[in-house]
C-alpha positions as CSV (number, residue, x, y, z in Angstrom):
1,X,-6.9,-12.4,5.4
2,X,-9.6,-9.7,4.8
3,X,-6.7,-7.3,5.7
4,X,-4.1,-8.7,3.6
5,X,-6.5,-8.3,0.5
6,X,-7.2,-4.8,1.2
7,X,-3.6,-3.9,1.9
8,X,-3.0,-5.4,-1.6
9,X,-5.8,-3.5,-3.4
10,X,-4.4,-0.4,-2.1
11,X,-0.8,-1.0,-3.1
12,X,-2.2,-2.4,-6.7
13,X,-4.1,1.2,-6.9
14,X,-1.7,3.2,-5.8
15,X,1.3,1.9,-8.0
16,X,-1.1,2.2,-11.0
17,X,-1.9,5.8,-10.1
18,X,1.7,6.8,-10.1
19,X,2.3,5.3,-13.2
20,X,-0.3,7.4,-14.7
21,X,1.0,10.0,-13.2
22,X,4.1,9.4,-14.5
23,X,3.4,8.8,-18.2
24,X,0.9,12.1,-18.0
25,X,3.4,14.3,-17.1
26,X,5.8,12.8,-19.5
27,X,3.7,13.0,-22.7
28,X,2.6,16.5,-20.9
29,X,6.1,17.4,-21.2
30,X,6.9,15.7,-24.4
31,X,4.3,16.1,-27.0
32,X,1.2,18.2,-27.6
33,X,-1.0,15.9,-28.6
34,X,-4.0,17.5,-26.5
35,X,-5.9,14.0,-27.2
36,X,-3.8,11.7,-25.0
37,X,-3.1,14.2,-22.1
38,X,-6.9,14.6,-21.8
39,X,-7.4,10.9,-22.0
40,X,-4.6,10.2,-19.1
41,X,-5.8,13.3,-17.3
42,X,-9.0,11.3,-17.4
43,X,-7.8,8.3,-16.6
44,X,-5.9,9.6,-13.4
45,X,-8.9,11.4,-11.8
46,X,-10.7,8.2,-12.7
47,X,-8.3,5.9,-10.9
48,X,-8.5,8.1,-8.0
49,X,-12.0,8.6,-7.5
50,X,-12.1,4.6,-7.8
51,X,-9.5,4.4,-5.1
52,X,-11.4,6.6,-2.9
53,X,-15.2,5.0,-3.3
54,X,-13.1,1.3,-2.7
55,X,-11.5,2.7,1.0
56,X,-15.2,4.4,1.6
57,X,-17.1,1.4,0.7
58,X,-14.3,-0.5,2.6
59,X,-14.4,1.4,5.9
60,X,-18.7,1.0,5.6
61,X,-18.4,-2.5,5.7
62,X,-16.1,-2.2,8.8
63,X,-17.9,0.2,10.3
64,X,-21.3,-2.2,10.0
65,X,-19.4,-5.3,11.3
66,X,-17.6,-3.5,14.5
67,X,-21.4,-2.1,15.9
């Protein structure tokens, strides 16, 4: 059960960071308005930072219940 929940969270994550992805290099290509490329720049290094401290954090707690 743990496992299903974490191969969710990833999945979840992952789809959202593509869609970022996707809408910053659109409105990169589109527009120049400098205000919503930073904030979706923002948000994508957010989301992946996020992504990695939940797999670290994740593989801690493993790590502690294996030894």
């Amino acid at each position: 059960m743990i496992f299903k929940s974490l191969y969710i969270q990833v999945i979840l994550r992952v789809i959202l960071i593509l869609l970022n992805a996707l809408v910053f290099s659109w409105v990169l290509v589109s527009t120049r308005n400098w205000y919503s490329i930073a904030s979706l720049g923002a948000l994508l290094i957010l989301q992946s930072w996020l992504l990695v401290r939940y797999l670290s954090r994740t593989n801690r707690i493993m790590g502690d219940f294996i030894q």
